[in-house]
C-alpha angles and dihedrals in degrees: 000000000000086000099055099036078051084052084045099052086044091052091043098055090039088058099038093063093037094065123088084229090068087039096254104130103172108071096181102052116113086204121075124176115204129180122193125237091212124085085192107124091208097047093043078041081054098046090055092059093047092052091049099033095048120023128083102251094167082078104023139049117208127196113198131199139213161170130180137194119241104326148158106211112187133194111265084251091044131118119223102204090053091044109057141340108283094177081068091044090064094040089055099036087241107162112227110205132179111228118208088240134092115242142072146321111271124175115218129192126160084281091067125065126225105203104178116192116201127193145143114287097256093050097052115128131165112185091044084058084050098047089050081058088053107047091046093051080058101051100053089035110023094175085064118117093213129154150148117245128196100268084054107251132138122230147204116211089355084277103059119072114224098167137028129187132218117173146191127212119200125187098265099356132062143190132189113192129192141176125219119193121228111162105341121155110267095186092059096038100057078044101059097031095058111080116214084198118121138206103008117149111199137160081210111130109263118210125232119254115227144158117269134202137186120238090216093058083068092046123014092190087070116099136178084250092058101052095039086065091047096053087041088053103042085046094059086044097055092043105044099247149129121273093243127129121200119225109219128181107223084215106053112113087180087074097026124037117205097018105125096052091057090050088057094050088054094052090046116110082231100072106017082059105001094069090060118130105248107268134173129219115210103189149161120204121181118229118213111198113157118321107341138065124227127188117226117194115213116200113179145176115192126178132176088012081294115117103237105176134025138173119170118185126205147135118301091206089058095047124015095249083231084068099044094043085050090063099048094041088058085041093056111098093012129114119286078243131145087203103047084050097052089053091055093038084065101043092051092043082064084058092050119109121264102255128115106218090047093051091054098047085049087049097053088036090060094035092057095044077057103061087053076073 
């Protein structure tokens, strides 16, 4: 029964683009292009595992597009605390999301492209999806020095990268994905990809610095909208297939059934921090409290985003080590959260005895355990 109501849903998407009503014309084509209406990185996220979980890509390509609003997108074995500064990203209400794919950390805004390719298995290719890019990038803007490199990137006067690729290979089923900045926000991005945190030790998967440049600095009569419609264009070329993009809604159960389910397990904390590789943090932080400076050593294990083990050394002159002991004893097992720590910072700090001093040193104690998160 799962096995047929799966067939229907396929059918039913397949049909569904396929009718004039939903904008599809040609009904024999093996080749659909779809772009998506949200701006949401969890929904077009969401989009990505529906296409790949549900269609018959033994028989169809699909090339998706999208664009998101401000977001941090990392690699499925990434870490997030090693990969960008998360204490900006909720000053700025930047989402942070975890992808299904390898690869590195990317910022995306309306001023970046998501271009997903999705085939069988046997007929994924990346460079040639590259080269597609390319070649479509030439033909709407010859002057441009574009090209794809072996680690499959794509650059701009063969210095600047345009366009990075992260994958994700399925038993039978495979998509390459790949950004391509237009007219991001360079500022923002080299601030949210650089991390101010100190002494972590992680197998997690590191990105690869590198120079970025916006295609519209070397036009400024380039837009998303315009290459969008190349791509669009050189993809139905190369395919055989007719220019025609499909408008889809993220959200619509109608089209496709169980989306919005997959679009909350993206946004859970289990699986944007939880699904980080186990990593440890050995640091030293210096409180300042009147007039002198003490030194505190952190030493941290934290699996599965929980802190698992903690140790925190410090003078037992300047907290009673009860108390001390008290903090890291309610922070063990808990989430590697600023938040969740806040909120037992201040449940411990009602226990506390009544005494004002003491009450101080436990404040900037807990609000400096804080900024390790």
């Amino acid at each position: 029964m799962v096995l047929q109501a799966s067939l229907k849903n396929c059918l039913q998407l397949s049909c569904i683009l396929r009718t004039p009503k939903a904008g599809f014309r040609s009904t024999t084509s093996r080749s659909l292009i779809i772009q998506s209406t949200s701006n949401d990185v969890y929904q077009n996220l969401a989009v990505e595992d529906w296409i790949h979980d549900h269609m018959n890509l033994e028989n169809q390509q699909v090339l998706f597009l999208w664009r998101n609003s401000p977001a941090v997108v990392i690699g499925r074995h990434q870490n997030p605390w090693q990969e960008c500064n998360l204490r900006l990203l909720r000053q700025k209400n930047i989402k942070l999301a975890r992808r299904r794919s390898g690869g590195g950390t990317v910022y995306h805004d309306l001023g970046n492209i998501n271009l997903t390719f999705f085939t069988s298995r046997k007929k994924y290719e990346r460079m040639e999806n590259l080269k597609l890019v390319v070649k479509a990038l030439k033909a709407l803007r010859p002057q441009l020095d574009v090209h794809v490199t072996d680690r499959y990137d794509i650059l701009l006067d063969r210095h600047y990268k345009i366009s990075g690729t992260a994958a994700k290979l399925g038993r039978t089923t495979a998509y390459h994905h790949c950004t391509l900045l237009c007219n991001a926000d360079k500022f923002v991005l080299s601030s949210v990809l650089k991390s101010p945190y100190k002494g972590i030790k992680s197998n997690a998967t590191p990105s690869v610095p590198a120079s970025v440049k916006n295609l519209f600095e070397e036009d400024p009569s380039l837009t998303c909208e315009l290459l969008l419609d190349a791509i669009a264009e050189e993809y139905a070329a190369q395919h055989q297939t007719d220019h025609h993009v499909t408008i889809i809604n993220p959200a619509d159960e109608t089209v496709l059934p169980g989306i919005n389910n997959k679009t909350k397990e993206l946004q859970t904390w289990e699986w944007v921090y939880g699904k980080t590789p186990k990593f440890s943090i050995s640091t030293c932080f210096n409180m300042v409290y009147k007039d002198s400076v003490l030194d505190v050593k952190v030493d941290m294990d934290v699996k599965h985003g929980r802190i698992e083990v903690c140790n925190i050394d410090l003078p037992e002159q300047w907290l009673p080590p009860a108390l001390c002991s008290e903090l890291v004893k309610s922070i063990t097992g808990s989430k590697f959260c600023p938040t969740e720590t806040t909120t037992l910072a201040a449940t411990l700090l009602r226990v506390c005895p009544q005494d004002g001093e003491l009450q101080s040193r436990w404040n900037l104690l807990c609000e400096n355990m804080i900024t390790l998160m």
